[in-house]
C-alpha positions as CSV (number, residue, x, y, z in Angstrom):
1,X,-83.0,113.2,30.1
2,X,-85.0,115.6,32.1
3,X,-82.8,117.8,35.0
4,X,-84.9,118.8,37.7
5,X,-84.4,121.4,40.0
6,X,-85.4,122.4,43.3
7,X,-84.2,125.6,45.4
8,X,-85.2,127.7,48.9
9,X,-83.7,131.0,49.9
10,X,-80.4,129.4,50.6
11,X,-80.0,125.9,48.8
12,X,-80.7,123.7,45.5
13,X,-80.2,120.5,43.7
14,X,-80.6,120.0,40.1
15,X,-81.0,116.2,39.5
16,X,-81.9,113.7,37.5
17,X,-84.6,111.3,39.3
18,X,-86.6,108.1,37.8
19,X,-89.6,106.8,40.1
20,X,-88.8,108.5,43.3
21,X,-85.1,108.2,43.1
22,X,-82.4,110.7,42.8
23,X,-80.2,109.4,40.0
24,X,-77.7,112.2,39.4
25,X,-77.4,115.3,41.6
26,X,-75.7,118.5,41.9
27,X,-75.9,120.4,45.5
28,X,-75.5,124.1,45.3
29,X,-75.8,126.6,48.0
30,X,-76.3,130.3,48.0
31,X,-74.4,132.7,50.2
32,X,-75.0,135.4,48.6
33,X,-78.0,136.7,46.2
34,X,-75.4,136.8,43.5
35,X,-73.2,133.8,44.5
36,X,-73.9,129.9,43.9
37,X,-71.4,127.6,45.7
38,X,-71.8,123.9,44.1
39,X,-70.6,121.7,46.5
40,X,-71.5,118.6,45.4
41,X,-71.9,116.7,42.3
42,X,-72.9,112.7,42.2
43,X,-74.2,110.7,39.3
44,X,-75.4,106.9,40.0
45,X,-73.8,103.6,38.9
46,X,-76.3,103.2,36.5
47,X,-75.8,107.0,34.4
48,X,-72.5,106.5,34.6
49,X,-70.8,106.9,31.2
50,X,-73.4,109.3,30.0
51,X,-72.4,112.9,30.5
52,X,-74.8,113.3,32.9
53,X,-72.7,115.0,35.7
54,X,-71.7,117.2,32.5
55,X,-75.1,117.8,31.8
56,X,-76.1,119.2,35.2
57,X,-73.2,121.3,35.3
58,X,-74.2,122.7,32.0
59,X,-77.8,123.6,33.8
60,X,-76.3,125.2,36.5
61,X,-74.4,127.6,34.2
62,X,-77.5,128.1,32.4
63,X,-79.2,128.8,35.4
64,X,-76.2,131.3,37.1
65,X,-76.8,132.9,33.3
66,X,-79.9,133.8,33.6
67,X,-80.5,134.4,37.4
68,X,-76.8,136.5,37.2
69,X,-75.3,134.7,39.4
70,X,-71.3,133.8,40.0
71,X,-70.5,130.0,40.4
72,X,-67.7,129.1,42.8
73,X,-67.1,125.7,42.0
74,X,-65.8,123.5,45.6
75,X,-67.1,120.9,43.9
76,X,-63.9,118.5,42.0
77,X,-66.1,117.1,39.3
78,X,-67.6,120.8,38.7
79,X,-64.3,122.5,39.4
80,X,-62.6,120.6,36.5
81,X,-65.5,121.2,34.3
82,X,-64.5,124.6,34.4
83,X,-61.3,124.3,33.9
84,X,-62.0,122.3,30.9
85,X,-64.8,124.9,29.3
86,X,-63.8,128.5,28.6
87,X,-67.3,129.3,28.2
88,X,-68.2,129.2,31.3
89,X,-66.0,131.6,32.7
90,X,-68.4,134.6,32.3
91,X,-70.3,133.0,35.5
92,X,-66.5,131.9,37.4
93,X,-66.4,134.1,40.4
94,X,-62.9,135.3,40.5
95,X,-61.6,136.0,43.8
96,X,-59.7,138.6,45.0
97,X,-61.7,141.0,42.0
């Protein structure tokens, strides 16, 4: 599976896409130069049951890794993601810190 990614000054989408569609996505804005909101995660009927919403979470960590960024997570799917993977906490803004 290949994630795509996309991105301006202030927004991106990683996403999966297969002749012109948008498959899987995950929105992310950024208000800051060292913050990344995701907002938004979807994955279609037809990826469903394939850890793909897992797998573009996982490229957004990667991405916040290397680009040091923070990840505030608005997101449900991507909040509980976090919750679930301890490893990702070295990209977790913290607020209030």
């Amino acid at each position: 599976m290949l994630i795509q990614h996309t991105h301006n000054e202030s927004k991106g989408v990683f996403f999966v896409g297969q002749d012109g569609a948008i498959l899987a996505e995950l929105v992310y804005t950024m208000p800051s130069f060292d913050k990344m909101i995701i907002e938004h995660t979807e994955v279609s009927e037809e990826l469903k049951g394939e850890d793909v919403g897992y797998h573009l979470v996982e490229t957004a960590v990667e991405y916040a890794r290397t680009h040091h960024l923070h990840i505030i997570p608005l997101c449900p799917f991507a909040n509980a993601v976090f919750k679930k993977k301890a490893d990702y906490r070295d990209v977790l803004f913290e607020f209030g810190t």
